[in-house]
Biopython code that builds the backbone (N, CA, C, O; Angstrom):
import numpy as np
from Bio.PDB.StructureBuilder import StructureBuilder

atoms = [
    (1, "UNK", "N", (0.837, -1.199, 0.000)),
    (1, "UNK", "CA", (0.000, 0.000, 0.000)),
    (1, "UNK", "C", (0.877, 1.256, 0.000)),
    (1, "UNK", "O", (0.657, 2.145, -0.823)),
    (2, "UNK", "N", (1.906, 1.362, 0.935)),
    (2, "UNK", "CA", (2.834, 2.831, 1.004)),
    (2, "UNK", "C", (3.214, 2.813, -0.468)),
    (2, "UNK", "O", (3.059, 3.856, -1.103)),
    (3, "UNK", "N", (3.842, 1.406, -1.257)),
    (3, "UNK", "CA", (4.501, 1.679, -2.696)),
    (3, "UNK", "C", (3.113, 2.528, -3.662)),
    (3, "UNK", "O", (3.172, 3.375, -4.553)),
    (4, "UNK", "N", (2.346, 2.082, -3.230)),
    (4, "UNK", "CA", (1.170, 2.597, -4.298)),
    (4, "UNK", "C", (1.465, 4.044, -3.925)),
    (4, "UNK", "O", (2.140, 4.821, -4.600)),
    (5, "UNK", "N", (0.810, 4.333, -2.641)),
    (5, "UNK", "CA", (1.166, 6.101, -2.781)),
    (5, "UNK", "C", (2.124, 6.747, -2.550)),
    (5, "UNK", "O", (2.047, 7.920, -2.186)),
    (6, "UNK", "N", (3.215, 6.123, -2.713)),
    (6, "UNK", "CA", (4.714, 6.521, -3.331)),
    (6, "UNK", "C", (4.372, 6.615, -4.894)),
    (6, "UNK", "O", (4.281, 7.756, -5.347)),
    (7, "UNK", "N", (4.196, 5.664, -5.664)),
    (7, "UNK", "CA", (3.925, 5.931, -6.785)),
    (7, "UNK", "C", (3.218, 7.394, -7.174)),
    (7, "UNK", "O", (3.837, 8.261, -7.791)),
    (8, "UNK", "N", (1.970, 7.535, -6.771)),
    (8, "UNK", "CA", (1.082, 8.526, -6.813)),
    (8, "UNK", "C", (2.033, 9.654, -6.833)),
    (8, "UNK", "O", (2.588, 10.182, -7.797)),
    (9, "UNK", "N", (2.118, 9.951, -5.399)),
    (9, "UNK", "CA", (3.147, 10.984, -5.219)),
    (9, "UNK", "C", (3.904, 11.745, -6.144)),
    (9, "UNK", "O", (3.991, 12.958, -6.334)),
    (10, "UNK", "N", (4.781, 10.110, -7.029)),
    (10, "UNK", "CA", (5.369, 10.664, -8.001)),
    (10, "UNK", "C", (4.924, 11.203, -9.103)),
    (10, "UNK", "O", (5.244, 12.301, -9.558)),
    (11, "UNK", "N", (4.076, 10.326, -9.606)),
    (11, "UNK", "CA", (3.249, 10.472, -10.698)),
    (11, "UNK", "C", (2.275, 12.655, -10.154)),
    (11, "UNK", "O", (1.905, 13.610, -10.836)),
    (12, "UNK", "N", (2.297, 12.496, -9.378)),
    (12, "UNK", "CA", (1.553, 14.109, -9.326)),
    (12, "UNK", "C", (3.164, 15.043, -9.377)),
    (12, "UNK", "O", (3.370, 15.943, -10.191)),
    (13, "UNK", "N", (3.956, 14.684, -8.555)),
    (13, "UNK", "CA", (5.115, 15.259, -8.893)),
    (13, "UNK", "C", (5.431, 16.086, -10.392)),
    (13, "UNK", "O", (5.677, 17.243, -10.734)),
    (14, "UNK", "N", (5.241, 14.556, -11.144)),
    (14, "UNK", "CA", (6.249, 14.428, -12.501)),
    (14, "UNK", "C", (4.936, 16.063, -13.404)),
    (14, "UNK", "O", (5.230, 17.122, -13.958)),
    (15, "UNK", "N", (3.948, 15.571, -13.168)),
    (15, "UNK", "CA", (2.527, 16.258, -13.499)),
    (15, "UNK", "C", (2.894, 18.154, -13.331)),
    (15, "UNK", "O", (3.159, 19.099, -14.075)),
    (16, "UNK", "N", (2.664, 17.849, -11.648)),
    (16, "UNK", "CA", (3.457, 19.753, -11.385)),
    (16, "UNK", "C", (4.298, 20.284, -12.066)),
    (16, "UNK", "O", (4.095, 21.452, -12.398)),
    (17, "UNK", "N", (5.336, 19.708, -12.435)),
    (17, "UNK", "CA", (6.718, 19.952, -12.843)),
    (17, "UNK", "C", (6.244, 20.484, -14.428)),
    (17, "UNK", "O", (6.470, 21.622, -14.840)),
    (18, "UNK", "N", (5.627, 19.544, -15.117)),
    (18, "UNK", "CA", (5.464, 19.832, -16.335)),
    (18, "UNK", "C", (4.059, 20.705, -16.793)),
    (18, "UNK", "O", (3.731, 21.053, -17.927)),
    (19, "UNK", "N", (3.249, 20.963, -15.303)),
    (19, "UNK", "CA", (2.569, 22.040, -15.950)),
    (19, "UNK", "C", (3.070, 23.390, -15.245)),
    (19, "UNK", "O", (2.354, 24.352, -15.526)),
    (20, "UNK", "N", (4.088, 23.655, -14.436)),
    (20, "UNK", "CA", (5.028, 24.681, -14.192)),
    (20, "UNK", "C", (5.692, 25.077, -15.375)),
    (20, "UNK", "O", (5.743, 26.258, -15.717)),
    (21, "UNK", "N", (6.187, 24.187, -15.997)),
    (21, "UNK", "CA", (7.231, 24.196, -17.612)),
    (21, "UNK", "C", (6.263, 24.960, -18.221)),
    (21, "UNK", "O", (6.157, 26.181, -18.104)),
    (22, "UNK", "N", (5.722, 24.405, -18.721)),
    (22, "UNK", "CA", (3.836, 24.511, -19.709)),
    (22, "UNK", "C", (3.842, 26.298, -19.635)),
    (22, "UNK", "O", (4.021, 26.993, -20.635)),
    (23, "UNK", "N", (3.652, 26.750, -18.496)),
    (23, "UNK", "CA", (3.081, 28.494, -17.455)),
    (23, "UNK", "C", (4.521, 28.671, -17.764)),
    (23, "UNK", "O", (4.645, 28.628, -18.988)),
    (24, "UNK", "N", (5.430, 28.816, -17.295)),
    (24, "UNK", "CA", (6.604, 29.150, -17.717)),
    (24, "UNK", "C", (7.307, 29.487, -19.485)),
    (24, "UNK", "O", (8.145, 30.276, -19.920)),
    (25, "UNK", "N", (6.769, 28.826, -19.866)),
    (25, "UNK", "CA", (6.763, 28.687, -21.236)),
    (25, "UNK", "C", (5.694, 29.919, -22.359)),
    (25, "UNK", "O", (5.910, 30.705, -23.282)),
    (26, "UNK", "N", (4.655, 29.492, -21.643)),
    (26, "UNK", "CA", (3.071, 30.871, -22.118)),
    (26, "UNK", "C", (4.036, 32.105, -21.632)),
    (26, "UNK", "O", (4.239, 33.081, -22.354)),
    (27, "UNK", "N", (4.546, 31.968, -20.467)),
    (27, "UNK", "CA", (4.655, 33.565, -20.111)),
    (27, "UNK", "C", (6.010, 34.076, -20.754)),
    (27, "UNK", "O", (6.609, 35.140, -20.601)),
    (28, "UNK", "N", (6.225, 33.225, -21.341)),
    (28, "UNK", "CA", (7.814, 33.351, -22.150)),
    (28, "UNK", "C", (7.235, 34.147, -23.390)),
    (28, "UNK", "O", (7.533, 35.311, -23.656)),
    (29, "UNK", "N", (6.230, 33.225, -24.219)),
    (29, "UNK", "CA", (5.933, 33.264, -25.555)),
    (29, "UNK", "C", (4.796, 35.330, -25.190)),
    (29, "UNK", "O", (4.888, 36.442, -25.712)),
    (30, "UNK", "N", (4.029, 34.804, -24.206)),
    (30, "UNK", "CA", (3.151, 36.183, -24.042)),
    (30, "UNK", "C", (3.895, 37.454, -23.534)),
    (30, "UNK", "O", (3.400, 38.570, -23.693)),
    (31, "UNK", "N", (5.226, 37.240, -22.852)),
    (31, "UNK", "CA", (6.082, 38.200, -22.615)),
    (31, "UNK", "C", (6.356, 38.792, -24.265)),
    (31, "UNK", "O", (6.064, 39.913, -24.683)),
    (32, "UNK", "N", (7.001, 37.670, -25.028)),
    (32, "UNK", "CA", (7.909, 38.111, -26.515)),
    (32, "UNK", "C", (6.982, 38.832, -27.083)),
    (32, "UNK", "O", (7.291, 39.939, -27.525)),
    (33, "UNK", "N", (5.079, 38.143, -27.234)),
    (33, "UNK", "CA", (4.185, 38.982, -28.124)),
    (33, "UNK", "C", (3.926, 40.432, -27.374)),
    (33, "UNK", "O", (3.371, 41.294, -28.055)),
    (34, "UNK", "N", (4.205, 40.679, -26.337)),
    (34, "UNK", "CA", (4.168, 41.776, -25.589)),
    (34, "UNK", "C", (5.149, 42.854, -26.371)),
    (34, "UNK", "O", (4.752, 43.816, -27.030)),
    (35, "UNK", "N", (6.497, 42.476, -26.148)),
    (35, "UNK", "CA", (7.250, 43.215, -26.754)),
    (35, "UNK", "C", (7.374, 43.251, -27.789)),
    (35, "UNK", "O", (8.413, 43.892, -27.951)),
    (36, "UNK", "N", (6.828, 42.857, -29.120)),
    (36, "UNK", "CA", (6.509, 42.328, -29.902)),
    (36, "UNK", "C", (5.708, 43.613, -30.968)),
    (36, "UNK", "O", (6.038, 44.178, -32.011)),
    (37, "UNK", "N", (4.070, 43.704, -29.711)),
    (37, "UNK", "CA", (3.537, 44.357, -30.202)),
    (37, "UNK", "C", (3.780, 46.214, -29.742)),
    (37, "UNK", "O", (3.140, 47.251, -29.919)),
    (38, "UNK", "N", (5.002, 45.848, -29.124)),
    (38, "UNK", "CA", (4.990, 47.311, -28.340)),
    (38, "UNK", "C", (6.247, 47.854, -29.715)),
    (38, "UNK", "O", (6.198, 49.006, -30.145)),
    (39, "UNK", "N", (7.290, 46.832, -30.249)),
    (39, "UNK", "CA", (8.108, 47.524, -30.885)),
    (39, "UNK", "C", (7.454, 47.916, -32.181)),
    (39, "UNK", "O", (7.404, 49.046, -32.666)),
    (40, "UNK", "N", (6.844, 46.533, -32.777)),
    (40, "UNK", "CA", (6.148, 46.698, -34.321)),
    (40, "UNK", "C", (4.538, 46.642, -34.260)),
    (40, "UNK", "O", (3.903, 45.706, -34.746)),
    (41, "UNK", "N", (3.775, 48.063, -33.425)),
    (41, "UNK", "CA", (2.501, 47.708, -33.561)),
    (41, "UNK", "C", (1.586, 47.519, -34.312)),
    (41, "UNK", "O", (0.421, 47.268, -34.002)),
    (42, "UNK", "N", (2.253, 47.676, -35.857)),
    (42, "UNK", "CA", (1.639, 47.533, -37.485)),
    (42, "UNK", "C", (1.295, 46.056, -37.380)),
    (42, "UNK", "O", (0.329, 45.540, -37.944)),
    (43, "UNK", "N", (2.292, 45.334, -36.502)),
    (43, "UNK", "CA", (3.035, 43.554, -37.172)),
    (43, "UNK", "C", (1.462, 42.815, -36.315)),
    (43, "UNK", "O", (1.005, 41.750, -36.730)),
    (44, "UNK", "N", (0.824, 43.545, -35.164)),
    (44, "UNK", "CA", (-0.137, 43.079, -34.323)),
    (44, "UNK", "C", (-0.128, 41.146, -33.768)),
    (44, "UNK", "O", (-0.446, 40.716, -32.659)),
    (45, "UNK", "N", (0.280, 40.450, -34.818)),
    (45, "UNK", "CA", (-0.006, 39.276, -34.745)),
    (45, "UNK", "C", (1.450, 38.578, -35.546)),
    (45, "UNK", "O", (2.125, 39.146, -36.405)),
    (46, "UNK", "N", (1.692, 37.115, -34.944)),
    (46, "UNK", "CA", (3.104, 37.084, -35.654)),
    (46, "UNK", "C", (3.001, 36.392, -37.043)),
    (46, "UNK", "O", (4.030, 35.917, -37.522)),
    (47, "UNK", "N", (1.764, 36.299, -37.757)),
    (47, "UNK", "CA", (1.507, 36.034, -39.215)),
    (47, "UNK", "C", (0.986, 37.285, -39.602)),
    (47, "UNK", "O", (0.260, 37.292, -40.596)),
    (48, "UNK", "N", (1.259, 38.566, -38.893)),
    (48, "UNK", "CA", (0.993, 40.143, -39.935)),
    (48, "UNK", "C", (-0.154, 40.494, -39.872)),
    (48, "UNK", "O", (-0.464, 41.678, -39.735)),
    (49, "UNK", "N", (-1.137, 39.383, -39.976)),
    (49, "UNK", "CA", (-2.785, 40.002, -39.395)),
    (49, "UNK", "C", (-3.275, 40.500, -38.599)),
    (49, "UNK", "O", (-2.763, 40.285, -37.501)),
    (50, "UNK", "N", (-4.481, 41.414, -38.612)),
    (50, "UNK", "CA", (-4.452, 42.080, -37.340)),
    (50, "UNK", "C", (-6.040, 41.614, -36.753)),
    (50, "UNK", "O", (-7.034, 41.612, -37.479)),
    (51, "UNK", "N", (-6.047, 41.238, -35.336)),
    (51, "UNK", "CA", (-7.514, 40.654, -34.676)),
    (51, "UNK", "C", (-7.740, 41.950, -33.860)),
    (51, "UNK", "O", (-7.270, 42.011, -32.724)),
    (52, "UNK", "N", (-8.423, 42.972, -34.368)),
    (52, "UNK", "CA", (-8.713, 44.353, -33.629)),
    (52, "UNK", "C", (-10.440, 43.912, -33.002)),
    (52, "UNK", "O", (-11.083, 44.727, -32.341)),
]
sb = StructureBuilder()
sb.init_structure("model")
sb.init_model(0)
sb.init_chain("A")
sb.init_seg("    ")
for serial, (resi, resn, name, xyz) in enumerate(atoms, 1):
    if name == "N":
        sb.init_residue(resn, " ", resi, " ")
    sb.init_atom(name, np.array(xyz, "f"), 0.0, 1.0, " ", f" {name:<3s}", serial, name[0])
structure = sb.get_structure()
């Protein structure tokens, strides 16, 4: 029984870790479109279109 929720444990572990990465990652990509749209505000979108 303890191995089972040792397992668990891990298994939610491994889970956190990679939806920390995941949020870490958005705020990477939503930081760049930030600056993005602040240097080239013509460019609005990173295929040139604009969603006004």
């Amino acid at each position: 029984m303890l191995h089972f929720v040792t397992e668990i444990n891990f298994v939610t572990e491994i889970i956190r870790k990679s939806v920390k990465h995941l949020k870490n990652d958005f705020d990477t990509i939503e930081g760049t479109l930030y600056v993005q749209s602040q240097l080239w505000p013509d460019v609005g979108t990173l295929d040139g279109r604009r969603y006004d």
